[in-house]
C-alpha positions as a Python dict, from the first residue, in 0.01 Angstrom:
ca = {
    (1, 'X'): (0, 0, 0),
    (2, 'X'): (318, 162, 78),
    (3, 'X'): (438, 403, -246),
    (4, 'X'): (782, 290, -334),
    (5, 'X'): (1068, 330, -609),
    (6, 'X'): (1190, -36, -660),
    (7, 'X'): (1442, -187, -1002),
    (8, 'X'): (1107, -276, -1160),
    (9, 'X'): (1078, 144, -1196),
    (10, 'X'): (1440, 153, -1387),
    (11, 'X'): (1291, -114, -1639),
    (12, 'X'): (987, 37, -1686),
    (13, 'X'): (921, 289, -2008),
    (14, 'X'): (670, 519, -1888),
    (15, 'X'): (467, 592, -2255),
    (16, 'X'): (422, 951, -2232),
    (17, 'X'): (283, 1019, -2552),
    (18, 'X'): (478, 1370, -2588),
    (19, 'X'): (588, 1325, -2920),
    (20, 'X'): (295, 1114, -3067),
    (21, 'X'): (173, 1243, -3381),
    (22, 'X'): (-161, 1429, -3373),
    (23, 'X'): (-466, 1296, -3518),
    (24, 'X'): (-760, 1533, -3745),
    (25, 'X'): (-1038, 1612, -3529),
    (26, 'X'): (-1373, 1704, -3662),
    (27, 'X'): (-1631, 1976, -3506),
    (28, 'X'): (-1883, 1792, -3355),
    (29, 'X'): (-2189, 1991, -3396),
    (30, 'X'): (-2094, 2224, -3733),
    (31, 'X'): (-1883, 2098, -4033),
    (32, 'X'): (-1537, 1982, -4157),
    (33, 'X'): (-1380, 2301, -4171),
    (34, 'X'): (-1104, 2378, -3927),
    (35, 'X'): (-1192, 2668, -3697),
    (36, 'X'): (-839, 2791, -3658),
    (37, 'X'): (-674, 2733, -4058),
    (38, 'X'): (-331, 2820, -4165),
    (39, 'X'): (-360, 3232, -4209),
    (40, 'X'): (-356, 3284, -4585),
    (41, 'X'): (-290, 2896, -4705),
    (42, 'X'): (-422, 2817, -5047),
    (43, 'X'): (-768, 2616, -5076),
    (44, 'X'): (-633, 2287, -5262),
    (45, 'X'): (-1001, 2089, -5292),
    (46, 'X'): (-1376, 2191, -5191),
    (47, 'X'): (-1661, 1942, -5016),
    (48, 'X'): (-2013, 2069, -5051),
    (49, 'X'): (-1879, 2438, -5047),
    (50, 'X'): (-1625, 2355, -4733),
    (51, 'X'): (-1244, 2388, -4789),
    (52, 'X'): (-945, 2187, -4795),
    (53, 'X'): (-648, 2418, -4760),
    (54, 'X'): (-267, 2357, -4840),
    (55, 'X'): (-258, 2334, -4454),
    (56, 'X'): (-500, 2059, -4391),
    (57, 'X'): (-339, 1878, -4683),
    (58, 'X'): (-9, 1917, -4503),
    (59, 'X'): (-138, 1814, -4204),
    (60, 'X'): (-289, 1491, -4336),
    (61, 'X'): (36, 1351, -4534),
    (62, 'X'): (204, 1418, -4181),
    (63, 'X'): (-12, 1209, -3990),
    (64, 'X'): (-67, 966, -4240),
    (65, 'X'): (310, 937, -4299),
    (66, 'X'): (318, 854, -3888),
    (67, 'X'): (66, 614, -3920),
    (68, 'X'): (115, 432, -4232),
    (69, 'X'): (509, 493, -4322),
    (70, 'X'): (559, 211, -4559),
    (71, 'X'): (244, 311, -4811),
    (72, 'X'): (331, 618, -5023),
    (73, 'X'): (68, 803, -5238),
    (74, 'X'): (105, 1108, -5503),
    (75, 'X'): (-25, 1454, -5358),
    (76, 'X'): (-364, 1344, -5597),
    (77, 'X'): (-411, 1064, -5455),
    (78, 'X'): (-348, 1196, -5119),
    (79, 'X'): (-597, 1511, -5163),
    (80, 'X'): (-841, 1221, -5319),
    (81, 'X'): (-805, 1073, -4983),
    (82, 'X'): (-841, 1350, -4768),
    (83, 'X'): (-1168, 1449, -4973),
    (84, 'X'): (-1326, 1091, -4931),
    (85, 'X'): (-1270, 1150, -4543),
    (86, 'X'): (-1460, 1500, -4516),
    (87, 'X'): (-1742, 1343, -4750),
    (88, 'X'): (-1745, 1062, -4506),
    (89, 'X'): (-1792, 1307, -4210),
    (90, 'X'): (-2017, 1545, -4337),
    (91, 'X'): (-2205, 1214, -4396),
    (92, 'X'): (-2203, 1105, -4087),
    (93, 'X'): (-2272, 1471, -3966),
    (94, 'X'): (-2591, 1525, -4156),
    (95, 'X'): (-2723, 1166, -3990),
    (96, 'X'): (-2691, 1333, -3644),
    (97, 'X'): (-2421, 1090, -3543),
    (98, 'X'): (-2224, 1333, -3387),
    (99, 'X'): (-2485, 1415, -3181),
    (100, 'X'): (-2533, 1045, -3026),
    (101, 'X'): (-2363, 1079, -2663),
    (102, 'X'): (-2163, 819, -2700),
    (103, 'X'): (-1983, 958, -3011),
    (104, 'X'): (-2004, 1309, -2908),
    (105, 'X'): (-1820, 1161, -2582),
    (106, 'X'): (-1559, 1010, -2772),
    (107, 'X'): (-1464, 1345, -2994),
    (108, 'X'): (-1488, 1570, -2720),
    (109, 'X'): (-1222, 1324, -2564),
    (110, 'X'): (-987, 1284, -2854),
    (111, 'X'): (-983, 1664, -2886),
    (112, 'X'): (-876, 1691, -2511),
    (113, 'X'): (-665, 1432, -2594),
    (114, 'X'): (-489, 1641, -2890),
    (115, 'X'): (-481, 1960, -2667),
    (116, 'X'): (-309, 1782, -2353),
    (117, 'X'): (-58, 1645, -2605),
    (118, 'X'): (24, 1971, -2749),
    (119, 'X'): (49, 2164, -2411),
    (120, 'X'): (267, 1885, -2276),
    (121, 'X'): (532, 1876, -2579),
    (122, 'X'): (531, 2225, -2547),
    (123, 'X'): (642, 2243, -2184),
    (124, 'X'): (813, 1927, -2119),
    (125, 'X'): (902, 1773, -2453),
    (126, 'X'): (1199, 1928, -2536),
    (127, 'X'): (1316, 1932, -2157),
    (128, 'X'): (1671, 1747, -2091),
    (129, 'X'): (1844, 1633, -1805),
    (130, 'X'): (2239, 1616, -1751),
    (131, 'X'): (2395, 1338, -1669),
    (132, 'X'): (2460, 1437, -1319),
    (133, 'X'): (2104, 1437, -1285),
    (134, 'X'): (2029, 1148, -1438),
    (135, 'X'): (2265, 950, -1245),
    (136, 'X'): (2167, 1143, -889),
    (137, 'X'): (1806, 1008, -972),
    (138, 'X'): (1993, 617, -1025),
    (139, 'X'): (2136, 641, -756),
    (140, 'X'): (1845, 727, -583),
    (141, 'X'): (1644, 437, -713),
    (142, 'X'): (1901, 139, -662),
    (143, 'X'): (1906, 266, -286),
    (144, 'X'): (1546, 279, -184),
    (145, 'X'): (1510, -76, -358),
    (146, 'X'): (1536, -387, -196),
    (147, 'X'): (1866, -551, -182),
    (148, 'X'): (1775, -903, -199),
    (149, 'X'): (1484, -1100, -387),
    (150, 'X'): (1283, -1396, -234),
    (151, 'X'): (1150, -1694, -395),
    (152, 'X'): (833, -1821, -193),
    (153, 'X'): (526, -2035, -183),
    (154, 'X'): (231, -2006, 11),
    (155, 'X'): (-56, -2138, 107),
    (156, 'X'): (-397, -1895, 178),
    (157, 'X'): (-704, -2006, 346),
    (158, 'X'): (-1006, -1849, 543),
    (159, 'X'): (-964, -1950, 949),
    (160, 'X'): (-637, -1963, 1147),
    (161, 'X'): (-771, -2340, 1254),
    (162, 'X'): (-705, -2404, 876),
    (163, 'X'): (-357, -2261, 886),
    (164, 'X'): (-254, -2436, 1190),
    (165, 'X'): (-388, -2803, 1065),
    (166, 'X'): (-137, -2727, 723),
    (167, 'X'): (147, -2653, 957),
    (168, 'X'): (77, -2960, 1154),
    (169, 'X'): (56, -3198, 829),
    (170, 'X'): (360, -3008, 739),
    (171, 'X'): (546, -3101, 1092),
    (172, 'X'): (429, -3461, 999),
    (173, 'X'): (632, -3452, 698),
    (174, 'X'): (367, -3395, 421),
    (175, 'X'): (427, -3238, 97),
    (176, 'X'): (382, -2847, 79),
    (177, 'X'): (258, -2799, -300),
    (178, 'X'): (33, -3112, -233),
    (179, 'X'): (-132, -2944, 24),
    (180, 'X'): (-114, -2598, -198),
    (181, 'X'): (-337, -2754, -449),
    (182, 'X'): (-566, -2880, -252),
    (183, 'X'): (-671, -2653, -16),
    (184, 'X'): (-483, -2287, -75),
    (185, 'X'): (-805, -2003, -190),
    (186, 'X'): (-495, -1855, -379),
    (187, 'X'): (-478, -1826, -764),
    (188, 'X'): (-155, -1946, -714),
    (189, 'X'): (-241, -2287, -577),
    (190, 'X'): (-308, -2463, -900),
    (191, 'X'): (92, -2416, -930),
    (192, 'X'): (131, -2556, -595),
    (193, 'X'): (167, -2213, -444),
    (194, 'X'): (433, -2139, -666),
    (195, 'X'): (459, -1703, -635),
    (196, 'X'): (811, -1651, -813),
    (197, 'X'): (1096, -1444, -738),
    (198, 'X'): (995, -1096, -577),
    (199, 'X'): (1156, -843, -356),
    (200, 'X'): (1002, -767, -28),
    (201, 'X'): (844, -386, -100),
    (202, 'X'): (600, -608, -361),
    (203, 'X'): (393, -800, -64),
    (204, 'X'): (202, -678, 237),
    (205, 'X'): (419, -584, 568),
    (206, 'X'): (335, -894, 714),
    (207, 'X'): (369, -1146, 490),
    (208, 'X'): (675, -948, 391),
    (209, 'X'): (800, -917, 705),
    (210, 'X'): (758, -1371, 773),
    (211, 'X'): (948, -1412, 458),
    (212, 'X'): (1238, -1199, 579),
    (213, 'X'): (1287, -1404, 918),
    (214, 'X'): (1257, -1728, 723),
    (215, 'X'): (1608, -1972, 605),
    (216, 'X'): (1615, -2141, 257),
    (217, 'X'): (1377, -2427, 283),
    (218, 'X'): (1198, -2309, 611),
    (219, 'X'): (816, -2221, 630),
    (220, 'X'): (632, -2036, 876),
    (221, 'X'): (540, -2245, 1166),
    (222, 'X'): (305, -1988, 1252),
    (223, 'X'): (-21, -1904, 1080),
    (224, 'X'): (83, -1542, 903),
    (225, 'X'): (-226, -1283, 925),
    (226, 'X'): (-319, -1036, 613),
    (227, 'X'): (-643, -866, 515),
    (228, 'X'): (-613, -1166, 233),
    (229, 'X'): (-672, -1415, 511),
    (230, 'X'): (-390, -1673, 701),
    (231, 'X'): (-70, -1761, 485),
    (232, 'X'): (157, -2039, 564),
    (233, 'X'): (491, -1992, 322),
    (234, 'X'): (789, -2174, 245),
    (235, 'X'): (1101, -2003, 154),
    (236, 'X'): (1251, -2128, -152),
    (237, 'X'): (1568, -1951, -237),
    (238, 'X'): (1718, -1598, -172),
    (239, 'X'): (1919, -1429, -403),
    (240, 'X'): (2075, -1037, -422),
    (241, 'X'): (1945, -772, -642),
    (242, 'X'): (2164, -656, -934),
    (243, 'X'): (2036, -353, -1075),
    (244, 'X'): (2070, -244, -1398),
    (245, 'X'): (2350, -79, -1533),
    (246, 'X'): (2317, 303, -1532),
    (247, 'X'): (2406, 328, -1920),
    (248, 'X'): (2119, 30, -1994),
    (249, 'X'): (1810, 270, -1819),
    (250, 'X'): (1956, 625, -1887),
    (251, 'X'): (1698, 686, -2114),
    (252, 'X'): (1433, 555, -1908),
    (253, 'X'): (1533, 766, -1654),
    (254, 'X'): (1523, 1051, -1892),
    (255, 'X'): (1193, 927, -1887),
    (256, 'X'): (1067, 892, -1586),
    (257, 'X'): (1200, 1245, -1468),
    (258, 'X'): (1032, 1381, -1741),
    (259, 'X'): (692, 1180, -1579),
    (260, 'X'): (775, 1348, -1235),
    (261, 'X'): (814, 1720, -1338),
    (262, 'X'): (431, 1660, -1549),
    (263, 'X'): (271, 1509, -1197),
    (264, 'X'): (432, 1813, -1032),
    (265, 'X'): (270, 2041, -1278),
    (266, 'X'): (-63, 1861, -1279),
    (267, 'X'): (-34, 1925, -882),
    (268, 'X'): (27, 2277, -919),
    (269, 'X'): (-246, 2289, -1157),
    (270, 'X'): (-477, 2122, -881),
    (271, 'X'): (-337, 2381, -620),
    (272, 'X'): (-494, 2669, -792),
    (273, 'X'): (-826, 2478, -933),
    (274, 'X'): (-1187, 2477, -759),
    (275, 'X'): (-1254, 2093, -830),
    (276, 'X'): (-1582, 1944, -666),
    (277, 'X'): (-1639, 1550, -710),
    (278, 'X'): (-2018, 1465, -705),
    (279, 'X'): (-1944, 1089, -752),
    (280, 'X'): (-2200, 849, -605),
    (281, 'X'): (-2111, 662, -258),
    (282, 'X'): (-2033, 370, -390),
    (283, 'X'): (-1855, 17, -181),
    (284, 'X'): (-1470, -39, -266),
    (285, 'X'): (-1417, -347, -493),
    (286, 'X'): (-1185, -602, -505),
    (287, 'X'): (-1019, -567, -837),
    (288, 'X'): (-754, -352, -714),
    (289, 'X'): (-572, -569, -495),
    (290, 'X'): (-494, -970, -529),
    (291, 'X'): (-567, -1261, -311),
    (292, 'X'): (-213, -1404, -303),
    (293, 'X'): (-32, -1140, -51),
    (294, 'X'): (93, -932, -327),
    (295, 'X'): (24, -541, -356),
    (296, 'X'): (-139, -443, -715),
    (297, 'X'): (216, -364, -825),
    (298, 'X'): (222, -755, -847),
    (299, 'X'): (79, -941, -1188),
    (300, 'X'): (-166, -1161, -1097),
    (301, 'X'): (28, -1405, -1314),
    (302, 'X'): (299, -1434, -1024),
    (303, 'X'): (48, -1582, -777),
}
């Protein structure tokens, strides 16, 4: 699958999570108490001889405030909330639960979780582009994407026999979505075949590359090869590609720079790392790709 930048990317909002709000993380083997508390804030409540500072109280009506803005409590019934939840986990502590695998899995992964998000607001979060910039990357994107969108069927099956037999019911004047449904391997076939509007850089070279020579209302009167199997497809419509307008995706853009300069530091990160992967041999599924002659990038819903 050829990497490409395409409209789709402009519309896109890539969900970051860099200024998510942070959630209360426990210590999985000891108790409730924070290791690293406020220096010098006030203990507000105690739990079994563990304390609730100012801090954690702090803490607490921020997160809850993210999470539940519309419901307000009093600062009582706030610390009454906040003492319920330690009781709760040093409940669940003392029954060994967070010693299970499963669950120690899942806190060890929320706290990585917490710690990504921090160092990533810290380095990237408060990073803005110009204008210049973000228009350069625009720019950029509207020209590497396809200037004209196709509307297709097609019709997939196993053999090129079978291919050429549709063609030659097709020379003989027979319906195309008729013979969709009723012999196309495609999930698309139930809908006649029916695959939508796409741009070429969203299908396999060559059934991209038959769709481009086609003329409104022609189909391929050769069988068309993929590693899905043999396509015959009937062009539909054409139509050109209007991109957005740069003031309608700025922010997205924002966005999606900001996305770039984190994979460039993750790369840099993997630069300087020892990493070794013991994973298993295993065989390459299916699930990635579809059956229709799209790339992944396609919804399987469009077939």
């Amino acid at each position: 699958m050829n990497k490409r930048m395409t409209y789709a990317s402009l519309a896109l909002v890539l969900s970051l999570g860099l200024l998510g709000g942070c959630q209360t993380k426990t210590d999985s083997s000891k108790s409730s108490t924070p290791s690293t508390p406020a220096a010098n804030s006030p203990t507000v409540a105690t739990v079994n001889g563990k304390a609730i500072t100012q801090a954690d109280l702090n803490a607490y009506r921020t997160v809850r405030a993210a999470q539940l803005p519309n419901v307000k409590l009093s600062e009582k019934a706030l610390l009454q909330e906040l003492v319920d939840m330690r009781l709760l986990e040093q409940a669940a502590i003392a029954a060994g639960i967070n010693k299970q695998p499963s669950i120690h899995a899942k806190i060890e992964q929320q706290r990585a979780n917490t710690l990504i998000e921090a160092l990533l607001q810290q380095k990237f979060g408060a990073k803005k582009y110009s204008d210049a910039e973000l228009k350069q990357e625009y720019d950029q994107l509207t020209a590497q994407s396809g200037q004209e969108e196709y509307k297709a069927a097609h019709i997939l099956v196993k053999t090129k026999a079978e291919a050429e037999k549709i063609i030659a019911d097709l020379n003989k004047g027979a319906n195309f979505a008729t013979l969709a449904k009723k012999y196309s391997t495609a999930p698309s076939a139930s809908k006649g075949g029916e695959l939508g509007w796409f741009t070429a850089q969203t299908m396999v070279p060559p059934f991209a590359a038959a769709v481009e020579k086609l003329k409104k209302g022609e189909y391929t009167k050769t069988p068309v090869h993929t590693r899905f199997g043999w396509h015959v497809i009937l062009l539909q419509n054409t139509r050109k590609v209007t991109p957005p307008p740069f003031a309608q995706v700025k922010s997205r853009i924002q966005t999606l720079l900001t996305q770039q300069a984190i994979e460039k530091y993750v790369q840099s990160l993997q630069s300087k790392a020892k990493i070794t992967i013991d994973l298993p041999k295993t065989a390459p599924t299916a699930s990635a790709t579809s059956t229709s002659g799209h790339t992944s990038a396609v919804t399987p819903s469009h077939n």
